[in-house]
Structures are given as C-alpha cells and as structure tokens.
C-alpha positions in Angstrom: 0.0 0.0 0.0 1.9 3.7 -0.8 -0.3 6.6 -0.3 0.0 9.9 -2.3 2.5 11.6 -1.6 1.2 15.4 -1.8 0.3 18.3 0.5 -3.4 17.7 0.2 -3.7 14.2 1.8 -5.5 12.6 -1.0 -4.9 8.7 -1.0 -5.3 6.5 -4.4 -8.4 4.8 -4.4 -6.1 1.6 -3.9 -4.9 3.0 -0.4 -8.3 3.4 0.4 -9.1 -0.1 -0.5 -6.5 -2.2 0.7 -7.4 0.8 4.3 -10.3 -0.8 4.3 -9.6 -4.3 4.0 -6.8 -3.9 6.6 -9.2 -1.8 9.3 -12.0 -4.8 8.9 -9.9 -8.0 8.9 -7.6 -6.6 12.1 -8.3 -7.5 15.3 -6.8 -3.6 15.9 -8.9 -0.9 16.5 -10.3 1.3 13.4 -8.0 4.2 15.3 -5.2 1.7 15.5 -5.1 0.8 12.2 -5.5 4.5 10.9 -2.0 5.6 13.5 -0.3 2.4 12.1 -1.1 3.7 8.4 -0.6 7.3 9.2 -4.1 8.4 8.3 -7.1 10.1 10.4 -9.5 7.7 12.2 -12.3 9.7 10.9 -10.6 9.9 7.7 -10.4 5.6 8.2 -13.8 5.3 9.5 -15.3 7.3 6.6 -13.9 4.8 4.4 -15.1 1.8 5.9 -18.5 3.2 6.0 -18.5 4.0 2.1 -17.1 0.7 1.4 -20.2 -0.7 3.4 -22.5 0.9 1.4 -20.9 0.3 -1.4 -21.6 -3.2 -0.8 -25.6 -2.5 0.1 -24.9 -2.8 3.8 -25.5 1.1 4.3 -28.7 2.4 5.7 -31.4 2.5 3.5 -30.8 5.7 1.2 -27.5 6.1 1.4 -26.0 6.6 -1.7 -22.8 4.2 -3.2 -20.2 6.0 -4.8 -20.8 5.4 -8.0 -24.3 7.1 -7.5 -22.4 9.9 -5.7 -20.4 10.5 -9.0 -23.3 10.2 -11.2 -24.7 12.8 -8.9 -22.1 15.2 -9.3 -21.9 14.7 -13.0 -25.6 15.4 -13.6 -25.9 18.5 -11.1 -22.5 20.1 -13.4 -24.7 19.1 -16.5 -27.4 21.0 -15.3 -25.4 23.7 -14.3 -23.9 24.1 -18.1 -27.5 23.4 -19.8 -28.8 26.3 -17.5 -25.9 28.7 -18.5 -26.8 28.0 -22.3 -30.4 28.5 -21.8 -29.6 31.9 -20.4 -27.0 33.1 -23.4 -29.8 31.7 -25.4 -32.5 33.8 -23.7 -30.3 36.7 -24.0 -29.5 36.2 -27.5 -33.3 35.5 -28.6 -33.8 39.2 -26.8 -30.6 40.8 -28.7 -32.1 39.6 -31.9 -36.1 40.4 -31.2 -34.7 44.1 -30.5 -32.5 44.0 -33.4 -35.3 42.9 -35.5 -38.0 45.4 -34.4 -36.0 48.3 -35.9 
C-alpha cells in the first residue's frame, strides 16, 4: 500500500481499499489501524462506512459512490444546460430588438 505523496492528503483509491480491508480484517482498532497507516481515524472510519455501502450494507438511502459521482456529473450538466439556456434567452432578446427596428 503507498499513499500519495502530496500536500493535500489525497490517498489512491487503492490506499483506500487495501485501508479498508486492513481496518476490517484486524483485530486492531479502526484508530489503530488509521495511526499504524498514518491516516485520520475519521478519515479511516469514513472509508469503511462507504465501502459498506458500497456493498448495500449502508442504511437504507444512502448513496454508493458510483451514485455519488453520477450525482455530481448530472448537477454540473445542469449547471452548463442552465448557463446555455440563459445566453440563449439573452440572445433571442438581442435579436427580437434588433429585428424590431
């Protein structure tokens, strides 16, 4: 397992993984585990919790990753189709104005 290694403590997907795996097949703590690999509990205990879910042991509603990135791929689509309908309003008005003379 190497972790990133940049100022923003971001870890690969793969750190987070082989975290996980590590945290539930110890017989360490979750805040053992996390000191011996040099990460946050919370940070660790986040993971694990994903990775539950991820595997449909989350509470009901929760949302797996994947449907957290489809998530944030379809509010930035709306955000972009919004912006065009608004040049395209403004345009449709430039070009009504322009006509009426």
């Amino acid at each position: 397992m190497s972790k990133k290694s940049n100022t923003s403590r971001r870890y690969t997907p793969e750190f987070k993984r082989d975290a996980v795996a590590l945290a539930l097949s110890s017989d360490k703590t979750v805040t053992e585990v996390a000191r011996d690999l040099g990460v946050s509990p919370e940070g660790l205990r986040g993971w694990v919790k994903q990775a539950k879910i991820d595997r449909g042991e989350g509470p009901a509603g929760a949302l797996t990753t994947a449907e957290r990135e489809e998530l944030v791929r379809l509010r930035r689509k709306v955000r972009e189709q919004e912006a065009t309908i608004e040049v395209l309003g403004k345009a449709t008005a430039f070009f009504a104005r322009d006509k009426m003379r």
